[in-house]
C-alpha positions in Angstrom: 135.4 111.6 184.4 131.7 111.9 185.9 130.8 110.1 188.5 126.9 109.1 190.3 128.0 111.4 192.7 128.4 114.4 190.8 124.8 114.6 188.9 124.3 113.4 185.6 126.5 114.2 182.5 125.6 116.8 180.7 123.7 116.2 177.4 126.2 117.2 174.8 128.9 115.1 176.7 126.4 112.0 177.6 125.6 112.2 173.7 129.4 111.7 173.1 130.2 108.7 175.4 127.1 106.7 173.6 128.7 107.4 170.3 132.3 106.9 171.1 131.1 103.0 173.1 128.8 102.9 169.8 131.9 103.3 167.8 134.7 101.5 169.9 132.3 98.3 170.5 133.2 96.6 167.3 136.9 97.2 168.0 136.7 96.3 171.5 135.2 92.8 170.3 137.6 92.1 167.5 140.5 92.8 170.1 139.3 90.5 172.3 139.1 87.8 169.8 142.9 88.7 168.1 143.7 88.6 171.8 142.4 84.9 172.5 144.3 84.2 168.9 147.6 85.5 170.0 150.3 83.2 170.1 152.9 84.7 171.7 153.4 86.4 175.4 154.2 89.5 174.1 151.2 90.0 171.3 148.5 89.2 174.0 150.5 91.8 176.7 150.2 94.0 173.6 146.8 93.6 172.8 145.3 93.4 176.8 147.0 97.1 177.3 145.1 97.9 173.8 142.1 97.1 175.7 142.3 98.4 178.8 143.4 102.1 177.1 140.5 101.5 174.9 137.5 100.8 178.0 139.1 103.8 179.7 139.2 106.3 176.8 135.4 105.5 176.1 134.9 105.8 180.1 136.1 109.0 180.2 135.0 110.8 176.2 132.6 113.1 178.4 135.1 114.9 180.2 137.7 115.0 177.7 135.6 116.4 175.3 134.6 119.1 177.9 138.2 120.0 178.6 141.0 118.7 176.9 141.4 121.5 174.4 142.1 124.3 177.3 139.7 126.7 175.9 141.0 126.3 172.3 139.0 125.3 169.1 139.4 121.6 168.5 140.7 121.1 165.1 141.1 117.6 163.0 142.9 117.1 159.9 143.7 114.0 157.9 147.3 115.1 156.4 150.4 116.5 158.6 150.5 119.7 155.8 147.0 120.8 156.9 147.7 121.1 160.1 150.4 123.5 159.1 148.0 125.1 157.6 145.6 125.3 160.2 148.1 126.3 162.9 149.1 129.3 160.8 145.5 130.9 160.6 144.3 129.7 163.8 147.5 130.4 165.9 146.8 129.6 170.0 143.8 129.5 169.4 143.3 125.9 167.9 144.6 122.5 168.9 144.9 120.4 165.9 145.1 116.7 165.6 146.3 114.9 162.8 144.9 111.1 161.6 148.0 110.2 159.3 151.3 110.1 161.4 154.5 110.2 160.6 155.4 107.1 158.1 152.0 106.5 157.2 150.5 106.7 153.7 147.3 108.3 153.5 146.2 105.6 151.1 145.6 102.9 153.3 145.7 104.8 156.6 143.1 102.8 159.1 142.6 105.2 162.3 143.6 104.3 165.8 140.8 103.6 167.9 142.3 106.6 170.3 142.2 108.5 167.5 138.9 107.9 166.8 137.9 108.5 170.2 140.1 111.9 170.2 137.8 113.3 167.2 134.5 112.5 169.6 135.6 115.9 170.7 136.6 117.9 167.9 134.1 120.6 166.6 135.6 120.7 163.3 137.3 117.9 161.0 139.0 119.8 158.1 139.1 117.1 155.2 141.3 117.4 151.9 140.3 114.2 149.7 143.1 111.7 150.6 141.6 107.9 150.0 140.9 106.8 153.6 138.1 109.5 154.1 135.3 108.0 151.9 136.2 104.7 153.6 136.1 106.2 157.4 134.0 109.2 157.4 130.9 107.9 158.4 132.7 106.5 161.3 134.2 109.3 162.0 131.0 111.5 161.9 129.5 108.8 164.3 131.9 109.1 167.1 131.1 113.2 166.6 127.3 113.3 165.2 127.8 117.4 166.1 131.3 117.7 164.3 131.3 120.0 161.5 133.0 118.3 158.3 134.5 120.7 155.8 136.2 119.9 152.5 139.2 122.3 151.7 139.6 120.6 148.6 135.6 121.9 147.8 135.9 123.5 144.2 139.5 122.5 142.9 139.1 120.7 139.4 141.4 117.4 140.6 143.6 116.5 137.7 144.0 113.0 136.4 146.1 110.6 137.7 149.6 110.3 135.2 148.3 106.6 133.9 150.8 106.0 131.6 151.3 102.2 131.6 148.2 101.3 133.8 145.5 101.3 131.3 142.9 99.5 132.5 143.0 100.9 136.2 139.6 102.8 137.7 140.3 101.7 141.1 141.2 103.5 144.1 140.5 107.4 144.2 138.7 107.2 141.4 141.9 107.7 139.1 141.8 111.7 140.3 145.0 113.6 142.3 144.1 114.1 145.8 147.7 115.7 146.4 145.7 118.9 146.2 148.5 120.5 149.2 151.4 120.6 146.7 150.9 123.3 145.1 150.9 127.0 147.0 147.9 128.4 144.8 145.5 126.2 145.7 147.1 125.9 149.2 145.7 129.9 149.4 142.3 128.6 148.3 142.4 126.2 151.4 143.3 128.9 153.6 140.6 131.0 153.2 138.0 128.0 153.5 139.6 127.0 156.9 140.1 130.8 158.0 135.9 131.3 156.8 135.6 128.0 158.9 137.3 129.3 162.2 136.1 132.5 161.9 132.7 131.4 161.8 133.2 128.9 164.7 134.9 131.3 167.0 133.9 135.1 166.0 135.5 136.4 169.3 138.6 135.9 167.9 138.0 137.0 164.2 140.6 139.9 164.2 143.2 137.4 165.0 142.2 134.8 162.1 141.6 137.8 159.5 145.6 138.8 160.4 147.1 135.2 160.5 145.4 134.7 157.1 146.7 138.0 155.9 150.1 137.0 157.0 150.0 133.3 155.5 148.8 134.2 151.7 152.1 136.4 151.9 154.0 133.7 152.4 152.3 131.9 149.7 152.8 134.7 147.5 156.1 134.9 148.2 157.4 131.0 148.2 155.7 130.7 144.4 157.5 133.1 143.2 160.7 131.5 144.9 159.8 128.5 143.3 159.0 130.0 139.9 162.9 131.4 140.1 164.5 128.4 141.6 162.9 126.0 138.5 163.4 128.6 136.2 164.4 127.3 132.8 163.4 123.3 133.2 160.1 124.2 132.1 158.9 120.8 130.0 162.0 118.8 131.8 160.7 115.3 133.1 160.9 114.0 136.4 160.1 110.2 137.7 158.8 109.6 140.9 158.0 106.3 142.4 154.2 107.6 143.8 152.6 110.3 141.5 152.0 113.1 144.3 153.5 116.0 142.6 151.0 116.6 139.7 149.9 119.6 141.0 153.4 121.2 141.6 154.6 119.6 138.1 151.6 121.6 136.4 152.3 125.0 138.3 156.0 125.4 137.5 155.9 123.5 133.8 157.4 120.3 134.9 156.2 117.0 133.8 155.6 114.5 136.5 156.2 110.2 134.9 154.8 107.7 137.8 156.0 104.5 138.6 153.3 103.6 140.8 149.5 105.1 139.7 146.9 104.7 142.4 148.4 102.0 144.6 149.6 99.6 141.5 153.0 98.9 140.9 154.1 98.0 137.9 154.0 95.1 136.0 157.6 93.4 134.8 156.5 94.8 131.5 155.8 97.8 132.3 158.9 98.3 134.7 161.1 97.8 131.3 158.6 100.5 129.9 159.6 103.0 132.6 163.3 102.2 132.3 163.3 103.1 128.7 161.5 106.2 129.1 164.1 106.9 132.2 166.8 106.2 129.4 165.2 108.3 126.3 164.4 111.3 128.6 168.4 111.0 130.6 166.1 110.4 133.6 169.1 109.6 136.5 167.5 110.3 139.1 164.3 108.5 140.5 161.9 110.1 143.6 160.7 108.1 146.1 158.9 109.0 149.3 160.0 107.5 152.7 156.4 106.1 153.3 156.0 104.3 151.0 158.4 101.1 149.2 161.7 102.5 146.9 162.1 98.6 145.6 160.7 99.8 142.0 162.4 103.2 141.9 166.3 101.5 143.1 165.8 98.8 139.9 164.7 101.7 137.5 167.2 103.5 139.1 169.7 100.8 139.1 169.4 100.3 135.7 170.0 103.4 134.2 173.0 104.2 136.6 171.5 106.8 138.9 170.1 107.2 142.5 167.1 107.4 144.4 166.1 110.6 146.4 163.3 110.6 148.9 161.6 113.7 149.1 157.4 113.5 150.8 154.9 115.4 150.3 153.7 114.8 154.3 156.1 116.4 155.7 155.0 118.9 158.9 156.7 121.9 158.2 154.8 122.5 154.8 156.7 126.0 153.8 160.1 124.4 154.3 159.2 121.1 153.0 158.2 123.2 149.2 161.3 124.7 149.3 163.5 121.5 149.8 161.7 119.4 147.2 162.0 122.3 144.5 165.5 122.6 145.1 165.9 118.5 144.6 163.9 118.8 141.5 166.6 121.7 140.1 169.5 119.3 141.3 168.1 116.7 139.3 166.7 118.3 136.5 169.6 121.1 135.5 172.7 118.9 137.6 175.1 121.7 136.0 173.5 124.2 138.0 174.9 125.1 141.1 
């Protein structure tokens, strides 16, 4: 933290403690008054350490943003699988944060105001399209006027969300999949916008990012055509999931994706005896659910037609892994013969 003694800030760092007090002042204020509200000993304890952590973290942006990488490029993404992605082409040469922890839905993620406080020193937020963005963006640019904002997502042709029973809905993301991460071709698309990203940002270290890049689209390579073999044969076989975040994985290896849920709507009564029809005609016994968000719907459709829930999540961290599980739940399901 700078002090009188030790001469004025520099500019770059002073420029960052006025945005991130800019930025924290409205959430400093509403604290306060939520504190005054509390009714209990342990919500105002609660929200007084809030505060304090808050006064200190906007005390001290200058310095953190001058040193708390360790020489490395700071890196934020919105989604756990980008960092993934990001660690693989930047390797020690990035330290990546991510907004949407574990258990949190990218939906109606609000960031932390450490977080937001933690991206006044980032030189780079990678974002990928997820519904929170267009609502905190500005914000986020705000806290980091000198931040560089990229869109991995920049070019993909988003696919309609699977609006089967939800007519009338326009709401939300604009009725378009953001769950562009799903699928490993247009995973290699992000890859080389973040590795054109980095290498621009740190050139020194362009060899290294040109190798890591090299390395990671073999991988991609290789884990389609994994995929390809392990859901060979259920090409035009139906799957129901509770949240409709596999459009993009159902498309690449012929699958057909039903949603329960489309763009945070559940269904109606009606439309839940819709689903468990469907579920019935198609011998649908198995419904997906993801462990973010409710499995109320998918246990009574599931319920109903005598079969299970499974939770697999598009969120999880270890991305390569993660496409290999969920593939091998979707053959389970889909061909239960198979071994």
């Amino acid at each position: 933290m700078t002090h009188p003694s030790h001469g004025r800030p520099p500019l770059t760092a002073a420029r960052t403690l006025l945005a991130a007090r800019t930025l924290l002042r409205p959430t400093l204020a509403l604290a306060a008054r939520t504190l005054l509200a509390a009714r209990t000993l342990a919500a105002a304890r609660t929200l007084a350490a809030a505060l304090t952590l808050l006064a200190g973290l906007a005390g001290c942006a200058p310095s953190a943003a001058n040193g708390a990488a360790n020489g490395r490029l700071g890196v934020a993404v919105s989604v756990a699988p980008q960092r993934y992605f990001v660690e693989r082409i930047g390797g020690d040469h990035v330290a990546v944060s991510v907004l949407v922890g574990p258990g949190d839905s990218p939906h109606t993620y609000e960031p932390k105001p450490e977080q937001l406080v933690a991206l006044s020193k980032a030189v780079v937020y990678f974002t990928v399209g997820v519904g929170f963005e267009d609502v905190w963006l500005g914000r986020i640019t705000a806290a980091n006027p000198g931040m560089r904002v990229v869109d991995t997502a920049a070019g993909i042709e988003r696919l309609p969300l699977d609006d089967h029973h939800h007519a009338d809905d326009d709401a939300g993301e604009g009725g378009l999949d953001t769950h562009v991460w799903v699928s490993p071709r247009l995973v290699a698309r992000q890859a080389r916008i973040i590795h054109s990203t980095l290498v621009a940002l740190d050139p020194d270290h362009a060899a290294d990012y040109d190798a890591n890049l090299a390395a990671f689209e073999g991988d991609l390579a290789a884990l389609d055509a994994e995929l390809r073999a392990t859901l060979d044969g259920l090409q035009g076989r139906k799957f129901m999931v509770f949240h409709p975040a596999w459009g993009y994985f159902a498309r690449d290896y012929g699958l057909e994706q039903i949603a329960v849920e489309v763009d945070g709507q559940e269904p109606s009564a009606q439309e839940l005896a819709a689903l468990i029809a469907t579920a019935r005609a198609e011998g649908i016994d198995v419904v997906f659910a993801q462990p973010e968000m409710s499995t109320a719907d998918a246990a009574t459709i599931a319920r109903e037609v005598g079969g299970e829930v499974l939770l697999i999540s598009p969120l999880a961290e270890d991305w390569l892994a993660n496409m290999r599980a969920v593939a091998q739940a979707f053959r389970r399901a889909l061909a239960p013969e198979a071994p």
